[in-house]
N, C-alpha and C positions, 0 to 999 in steps of 0.2 A: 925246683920250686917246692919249698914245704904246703906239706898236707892238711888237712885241719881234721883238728884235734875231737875225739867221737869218746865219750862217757858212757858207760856201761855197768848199769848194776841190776839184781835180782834180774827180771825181765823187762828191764826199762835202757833204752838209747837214748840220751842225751846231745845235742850237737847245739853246740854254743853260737858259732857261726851262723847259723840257719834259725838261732832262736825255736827250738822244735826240741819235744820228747814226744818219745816214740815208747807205746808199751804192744811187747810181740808183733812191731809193722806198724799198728793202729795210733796213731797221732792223739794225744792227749792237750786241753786247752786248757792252758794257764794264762792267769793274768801274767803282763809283764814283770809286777812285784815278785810273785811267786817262782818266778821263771828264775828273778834273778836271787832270789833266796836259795831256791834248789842248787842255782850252778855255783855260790858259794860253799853250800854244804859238800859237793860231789868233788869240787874241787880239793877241800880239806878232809875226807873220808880220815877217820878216827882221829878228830884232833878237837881240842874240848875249845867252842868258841863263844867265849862271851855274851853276855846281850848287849851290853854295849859295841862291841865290834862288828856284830850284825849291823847293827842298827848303822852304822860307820859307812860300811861293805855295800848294803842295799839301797838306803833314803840319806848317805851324805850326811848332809848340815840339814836334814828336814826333822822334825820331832815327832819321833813314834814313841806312844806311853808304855809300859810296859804292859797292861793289859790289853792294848794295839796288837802287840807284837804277841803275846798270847793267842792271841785271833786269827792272826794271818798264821803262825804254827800251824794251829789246830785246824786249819782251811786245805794248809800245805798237804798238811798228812791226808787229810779226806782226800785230796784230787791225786794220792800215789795210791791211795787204795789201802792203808797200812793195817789190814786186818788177818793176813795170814803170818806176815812176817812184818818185824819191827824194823823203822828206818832210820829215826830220830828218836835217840834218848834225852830226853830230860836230865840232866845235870843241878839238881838242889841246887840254889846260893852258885852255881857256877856259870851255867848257861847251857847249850846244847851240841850233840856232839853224833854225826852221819856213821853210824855204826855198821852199814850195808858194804861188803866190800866194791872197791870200785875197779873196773878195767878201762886202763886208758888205751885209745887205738890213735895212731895215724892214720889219716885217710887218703890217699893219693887219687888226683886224676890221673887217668892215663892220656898221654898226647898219642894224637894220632900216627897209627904207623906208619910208614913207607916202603912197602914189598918191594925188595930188587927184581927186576922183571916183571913189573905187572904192564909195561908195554913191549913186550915181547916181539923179538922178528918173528916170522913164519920159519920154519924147521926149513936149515941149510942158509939162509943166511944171516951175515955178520952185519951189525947193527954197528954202521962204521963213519955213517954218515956225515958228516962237521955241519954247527950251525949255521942256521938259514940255506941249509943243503938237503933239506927231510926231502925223499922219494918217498913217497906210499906204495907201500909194494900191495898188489891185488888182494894175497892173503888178507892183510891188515884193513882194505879199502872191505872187503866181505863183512868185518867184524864190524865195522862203525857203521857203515851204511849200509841201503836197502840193496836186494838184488837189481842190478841195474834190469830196466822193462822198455826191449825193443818198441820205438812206434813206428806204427805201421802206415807208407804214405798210400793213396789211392790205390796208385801201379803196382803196390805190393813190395814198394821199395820204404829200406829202414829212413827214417829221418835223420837229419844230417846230427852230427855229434851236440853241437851249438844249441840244439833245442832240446835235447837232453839235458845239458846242464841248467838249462832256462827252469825247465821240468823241477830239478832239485831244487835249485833255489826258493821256487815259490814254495815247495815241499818245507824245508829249512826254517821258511818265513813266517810263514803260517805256525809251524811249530812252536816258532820263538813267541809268537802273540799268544798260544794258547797257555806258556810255560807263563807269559807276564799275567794274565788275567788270573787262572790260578793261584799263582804269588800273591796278587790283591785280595782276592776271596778270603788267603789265608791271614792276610795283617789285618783284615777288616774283622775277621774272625775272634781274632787276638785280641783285636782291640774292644771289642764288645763286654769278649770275655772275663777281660782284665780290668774295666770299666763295672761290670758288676761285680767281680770278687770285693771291687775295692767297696762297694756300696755295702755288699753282706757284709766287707769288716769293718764299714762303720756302726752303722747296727750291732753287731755284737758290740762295739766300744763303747756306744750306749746303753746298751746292756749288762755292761759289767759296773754302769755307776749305779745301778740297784742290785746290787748280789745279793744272795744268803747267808750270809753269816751265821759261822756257829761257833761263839764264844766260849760257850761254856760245854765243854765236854766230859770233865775231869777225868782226864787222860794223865794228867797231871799234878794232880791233888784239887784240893776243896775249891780252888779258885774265887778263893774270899766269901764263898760261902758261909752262914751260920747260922745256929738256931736259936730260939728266941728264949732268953732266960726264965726260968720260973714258970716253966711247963713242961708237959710230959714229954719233949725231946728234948733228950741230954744231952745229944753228941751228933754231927753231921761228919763222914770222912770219905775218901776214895775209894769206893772196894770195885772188886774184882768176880763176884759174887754173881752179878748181873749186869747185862751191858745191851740196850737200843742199838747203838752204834758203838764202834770200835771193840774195845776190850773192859773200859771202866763207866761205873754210875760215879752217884752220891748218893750215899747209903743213909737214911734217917732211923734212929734208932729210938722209939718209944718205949722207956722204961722209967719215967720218972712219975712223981707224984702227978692225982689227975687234975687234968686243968680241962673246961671245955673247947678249948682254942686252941692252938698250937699255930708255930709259925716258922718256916726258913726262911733264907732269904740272902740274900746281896747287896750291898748298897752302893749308889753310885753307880747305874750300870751304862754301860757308855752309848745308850741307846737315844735313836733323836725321835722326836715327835714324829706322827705320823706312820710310824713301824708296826706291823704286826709280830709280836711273839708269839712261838711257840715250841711247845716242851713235851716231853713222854714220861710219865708217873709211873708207875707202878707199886701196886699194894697186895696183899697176901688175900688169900679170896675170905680166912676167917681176921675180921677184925672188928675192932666197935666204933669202926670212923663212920660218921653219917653224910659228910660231903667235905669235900676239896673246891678251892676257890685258888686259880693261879691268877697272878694280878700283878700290877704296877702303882706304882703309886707316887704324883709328884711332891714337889717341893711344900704345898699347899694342901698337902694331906687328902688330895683327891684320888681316890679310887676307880681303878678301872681292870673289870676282874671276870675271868669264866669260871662260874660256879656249878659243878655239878652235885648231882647226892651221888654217894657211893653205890646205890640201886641200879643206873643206870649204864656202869661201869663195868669191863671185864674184869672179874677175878681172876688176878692171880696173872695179868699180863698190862700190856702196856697202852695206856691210853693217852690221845692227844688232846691236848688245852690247848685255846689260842684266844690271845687277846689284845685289842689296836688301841696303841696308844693315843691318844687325841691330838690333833694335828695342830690344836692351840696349846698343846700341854707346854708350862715351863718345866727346861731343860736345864744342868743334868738334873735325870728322874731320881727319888729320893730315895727308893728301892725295889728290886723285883723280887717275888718269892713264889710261896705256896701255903695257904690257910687251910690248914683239918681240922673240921667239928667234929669231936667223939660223944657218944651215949655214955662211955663208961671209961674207966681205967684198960688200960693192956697192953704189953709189953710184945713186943714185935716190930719189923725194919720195913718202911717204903725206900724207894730209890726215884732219882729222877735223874736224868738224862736228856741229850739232844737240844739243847735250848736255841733258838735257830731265831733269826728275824730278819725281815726284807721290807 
């Protein structure tokens, strides 16, 4: 009988059959999406595949946008950990491609054995017997049963043969009720048990239609990011420089002429009403910004923003904004960003990172 098929890369087991990854032992929880994106990827280990052919591969005939599929990437890579070593490369204009060597294992059960002589005669005789002709020889009657236990009548005489067997069988009998109650204890046990597994997997499956999403990581470039023309940020891009999570921000670079506002930002972000965002900043401890406002903003030029002054902010590391979209907001929202009011001109890079919302 073939074995099934066991995945293996850096320190992660994969088993497709059993719907299960495994990192050193410890069981890792993916949505089904993600489950089935991974055993894509592990299955093609160094082969450059499309986003269209993902998309093909995991959701069929269903329509994932590509800034969807961005999402659930950047999700994928969070739940393998991808911060010591890279898994998924980004492919420019091509699509993405499982750079992690893979080993693939067969896995066999073993059927159970059958030892020649494990009902062995007793040393010096031959086991010769033809069916429906078994002798129990004493030897062998010692192993299975109890020592036979003379009883003793009044006069001191043994009791006849006939009430010793009487003896065993209620011995036998009793046995078998305690073997069947037992048995129930243990299916009722089962059944409990398996009864609530399935309750906590409902629960988690309602749990995962409110995830965390974290869209924007730029792990992968600007991801449509941009800054707002005709102020002192000239340029937004990937860097490498400083990173919340993973390995990359987005680098904001103030060197142009002064304006007292400045603004990045995104448009379109595929966010619904009722969501809280939030994001991780960071600014240099000497600069002339006097407060940060990270915001949303819908269709109707409504404003919805956490503003802080830069006083009340760690210099020179990373701070959290977070701000809830209005549960009446119309959708899609018209853009998310980040607003700095400066005192003065200066040239110098904030970054932002982790953009996350549930």
């Amino acid at each position: 009988m073939k074995g099934k098929l066991i995945h293996e890369f850096g320190p992660f087991r994969l088993e497709p059959a059993e719907r299960r990854l495994l990192r050193q032992g410890r069981p890792i929880n993916l949505s089904p999406q993600l489950f089935s994106l991974l055993l894509v990827f592990v299955e093609n280990p160094d082969k450059l595949i499309s986003k269209e052919a993902l998309r093909n591969k995991v959701w069929g005939s269903a329509y994932v946008s590509e800034d969807a599929l961005k999402v659930i990437i950047g999700n994928l890579r969070k739940a393998i950990g991808e911060n010591g070593e890279r898994y998924i490369e980004t492919v420019r204009g091509g699509g993405y491609r499982f750079i992690c060597p893979v080993r693939v294992a067969e896995e066999h059960t073993a059927a159970p054995e059958i030892v020649p002589g494990m009902l062995a005669t007793a040393p010096g005789k031959e086991a010769d017997t033809k069916a429906g002709d078994i002798e129990a020889t004493p030897e062998a009657s010692s192993v299975l049963t109890e020592p036979d236990i003379e009883l003793q009548t009044p006069s001191g005489q043994s009791s006849h043969p006939r009430a010793l067997t009487f003896g065993n069988r209620k011995i036998i009998f009793w046995a078998l009720c305690v073997m069947v109650a037992a048995a129930a204890l243990v299916i009722v046990a089962l059944w409990f048990s398996g009864k609530r597994e399935i309750q906590q997997y409902g629960r988690r499956s309602n749990a995962v239609q409110v995830p965390i999403f974290s869209a924007y990581d730029f792990e992968d470039g600007e991801q449509g990011w941009t800054a707002r023309p005709q102020m002192m940020i000239s340029r937004v891009f990937s860097s490498n420089a400083h990173a919340y999570e993973g390995k990359r921000s987005l680098a904001i670079i103030f060197d142009d002429p002064y304006s007292r506002k400045s603004q990045v930002y995104v448009e379109n972000p595929p966010i619904k009403a009722g969501r809280t965002v939030t994001a991780r900043i960071l600014c240099p401890a000497d600069t002339q910004l006097a407060a940060i406002a990270w915001f949303v903003e819908d269709r109707e030029y409504t404003w919805s923003n956490d503003w802080q002054p830069v006083s009340r902010l760690i210099p020179g590391g990373w701070n959290k904004f977070s701000v809830r979209i209005p549960a009446d907001a119309p959708t899609p929202l018209a853009r998310l960003g980040i607003e700095f009011t400066a005192d003065a001109a200066w040239k110098g890079t904030c970054y932002l990172d982790a953009v996350e919302w549930q």
